[in-house]
N, C-alpha and C positions, 0 to 999 in steps of 0.2 A: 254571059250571065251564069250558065254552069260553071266555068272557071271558081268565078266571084263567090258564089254558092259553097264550091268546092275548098276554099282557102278558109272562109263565114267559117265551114265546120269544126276543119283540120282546127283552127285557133281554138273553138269549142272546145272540142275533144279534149287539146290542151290544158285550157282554163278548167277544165274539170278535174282533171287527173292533179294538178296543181292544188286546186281548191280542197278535192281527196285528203293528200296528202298536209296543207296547212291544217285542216280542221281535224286529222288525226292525231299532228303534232299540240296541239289546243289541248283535245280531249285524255291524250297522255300526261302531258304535262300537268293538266290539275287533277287528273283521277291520280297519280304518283303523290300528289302532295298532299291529298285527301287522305288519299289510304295509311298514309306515312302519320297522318297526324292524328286521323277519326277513327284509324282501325287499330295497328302495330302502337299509338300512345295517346289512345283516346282519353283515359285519366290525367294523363298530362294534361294532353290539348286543354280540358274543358276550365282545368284548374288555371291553364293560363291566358282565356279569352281576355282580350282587352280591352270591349265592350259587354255591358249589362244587358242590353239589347240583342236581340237575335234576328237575324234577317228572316223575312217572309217565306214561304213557297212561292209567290207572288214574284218576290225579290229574285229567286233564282232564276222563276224562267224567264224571267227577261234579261238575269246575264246571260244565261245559255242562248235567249235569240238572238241578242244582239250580237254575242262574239261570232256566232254563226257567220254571221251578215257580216262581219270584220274580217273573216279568215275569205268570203267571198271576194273581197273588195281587196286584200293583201294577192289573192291566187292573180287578178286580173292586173296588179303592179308588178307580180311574181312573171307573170309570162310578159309584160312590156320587159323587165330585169334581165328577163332568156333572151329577149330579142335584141337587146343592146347587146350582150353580150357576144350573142351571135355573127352579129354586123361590125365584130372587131373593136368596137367602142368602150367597151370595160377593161378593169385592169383582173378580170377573173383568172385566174392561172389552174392547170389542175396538176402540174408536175414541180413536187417541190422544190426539184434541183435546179427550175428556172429563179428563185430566189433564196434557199437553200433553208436548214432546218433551223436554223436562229430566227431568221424574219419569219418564216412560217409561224412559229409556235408564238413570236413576242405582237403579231398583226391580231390576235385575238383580244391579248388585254388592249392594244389600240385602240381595237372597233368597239369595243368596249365602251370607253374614257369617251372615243366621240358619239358615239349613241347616246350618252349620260348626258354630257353639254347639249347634245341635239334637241333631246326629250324635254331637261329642263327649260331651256328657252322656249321650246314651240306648248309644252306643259301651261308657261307662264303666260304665253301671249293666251292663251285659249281663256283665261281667267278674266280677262279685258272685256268688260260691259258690252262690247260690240261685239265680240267673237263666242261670249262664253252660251250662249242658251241655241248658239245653232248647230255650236260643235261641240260642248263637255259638258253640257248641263244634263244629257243621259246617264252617262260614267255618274254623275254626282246623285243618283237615284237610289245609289246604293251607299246607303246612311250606313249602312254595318255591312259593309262588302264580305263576298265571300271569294273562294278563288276563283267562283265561276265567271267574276265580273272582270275578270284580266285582259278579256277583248272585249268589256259589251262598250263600244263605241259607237257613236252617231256615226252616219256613214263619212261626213267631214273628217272627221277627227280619226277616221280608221285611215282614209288618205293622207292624212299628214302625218301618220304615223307608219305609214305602208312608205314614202315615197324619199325615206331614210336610204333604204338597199339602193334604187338604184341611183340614188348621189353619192356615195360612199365605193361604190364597186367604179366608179369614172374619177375616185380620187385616190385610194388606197389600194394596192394590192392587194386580192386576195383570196389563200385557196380555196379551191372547191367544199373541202373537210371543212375548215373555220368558220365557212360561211353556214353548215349547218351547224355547226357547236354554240355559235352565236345564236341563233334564233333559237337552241335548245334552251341556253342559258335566258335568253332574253323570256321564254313563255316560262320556265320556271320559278326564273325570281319574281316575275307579274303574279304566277298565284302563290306565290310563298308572299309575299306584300299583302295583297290583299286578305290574304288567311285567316284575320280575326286573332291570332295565337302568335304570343310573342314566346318565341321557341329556344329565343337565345337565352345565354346565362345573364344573371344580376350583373357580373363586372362587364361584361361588352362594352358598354357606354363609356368607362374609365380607360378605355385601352388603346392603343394608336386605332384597333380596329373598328371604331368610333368613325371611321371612314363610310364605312360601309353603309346602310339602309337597315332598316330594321320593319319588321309588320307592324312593329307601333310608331315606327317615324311615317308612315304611308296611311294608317289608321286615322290618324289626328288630321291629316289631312284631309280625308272623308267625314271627320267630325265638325272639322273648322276652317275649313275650303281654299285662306290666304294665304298660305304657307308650305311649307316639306313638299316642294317640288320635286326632287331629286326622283331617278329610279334605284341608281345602281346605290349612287355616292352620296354622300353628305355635302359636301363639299365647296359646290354651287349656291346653297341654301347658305352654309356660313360666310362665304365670301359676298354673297349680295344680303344679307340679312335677313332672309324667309325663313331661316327655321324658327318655331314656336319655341320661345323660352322656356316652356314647362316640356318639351319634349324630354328629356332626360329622366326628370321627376315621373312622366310619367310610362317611361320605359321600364323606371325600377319599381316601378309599384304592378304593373302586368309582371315582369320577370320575378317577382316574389309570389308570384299564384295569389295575391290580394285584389291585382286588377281592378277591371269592372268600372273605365271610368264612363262617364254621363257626358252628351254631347254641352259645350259651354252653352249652347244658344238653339231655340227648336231648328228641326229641319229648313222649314221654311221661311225661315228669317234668313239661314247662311243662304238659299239658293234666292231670294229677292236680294241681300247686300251685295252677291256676286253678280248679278241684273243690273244693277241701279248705278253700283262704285262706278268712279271715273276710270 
């Protein structure tokens, strides 16, 4: 029993130090993007909100609890991820010159591309009458997200979103370094999305860089729930047809500091259509 006792801990310990470290990476990543927009171009920012509306205090601290609760429930996939990895079962590598500095550097935009398809799919299933109010109907609380909402997940929906890493590290190579770049980049563009402040230029939209996500392709989404699945990419969205038609129209009207669109339908219509739809 002391053995038991003694292992119970060690994992503890673990899961902690993990959880430390997840929920520091959180709290960087949206104080960085905060500071960038509210403090060093707050004139900007406020000229380019892309909603009329302003999220509550109310609204905040339940993204801050709940991403809390997400970085918890990531630390405990984090340490199952250690222990695959440990047990020989990953393909984690920490010495570049095991697959050399071309695949190192080009395995980032990979994990990338499939984290994107990952999201969008498991994104889209969560929307399904069956799935959507036990696992994404919290995330959808946030009618005027802020960046604090980048993890507030049901604790379902923080699982399926946690349980990316350790399928991806038993299919893809990958190093030690990329593995943290990725979740760098991955809690950055979550609260640059969620931001409220379309930061990009008026041409974006017109440019092959139209690839990309934008905080007002992620915005509409939280306005109008059936749609702009993507994280990273557009892409998904035009090949299955979920992006909003008016997205563009209404990328250049936030990028011209006019903004200020109005959700099409109350709150509580889009979160009973997403309940009800087939």
């Amino acid at each position: 029993m002391d053995k038991i006792l003694s292992v119970l801990q060690g994992e503890a310990d673990l899961w902690l130090r993990i959880f430390m470290i997840d929920t520091l990476r959180y709290l960087l990543g949206v104080g960085v993007v905060l500071i960038v927009l509210f403090v060093f171009f707050r004139k900007f920012s406020l000229q380019r909100r892309i909603q009329k509306r302003r999220a509550s205090m109310a609204d905040v601290r339940r993204e801050i609890l709940f991403s809390l609760l997400t970085t918890a429930v990531y630390a405990l996939v984090g340490l199952f991820t250690l222990r695959v990895k440990q047990s020989g079962h990953s393909l984690i590598y920490m010495d570049v010159a095991d697959y050399g500095w071309f695949y190192t550097l080009l395995s980032l935009p990979l994990v990338l591309i499939a984290h994107d398809a990952y999201f969008y799919w498991v994104h889209r299933a969560m929307h399904h009458k069956s799935l959507f109010k036990a696992f994404h109907r919290l995330h959808h609380l946030s009618r005027t997200p802020t960046s604090w909402a980048a993890y507030s997940f049901a604790p379902g929906e923080a699982v399926l979103m946690a349980v990316f890493m350790p399928i991806i590290v038993v299919l893809l190579p990958l190093h030690v370094s990329i593995i943290f770049a990725f979740l760098t980049v991955m809690i950055v563009r979550n609260a640059m999305g969620h931001s409220g402040v379309e930061f990009h230029p008026a041409w974006w939209v017109d440019t092959p860089l139209n690839t990309l996500t934008t905080p007002t392709h992620h915005d509409l989404h939280h306005q109008k729930f059936n749609g702009n699945y993507g994280l990273y990419f557009t892409w998904w969205d035009r090949w299955m047809g979920t992006e909003f038609p008016d997205y563009k129209d209404a990328f250049k009207l936030a990028a011209s500091g006019h903004s200020a669109t109005a959700p099409a339908r109350s709150f509580q219509t889009g979160l009973a259509v997403e309940e009800a739809k087939p």
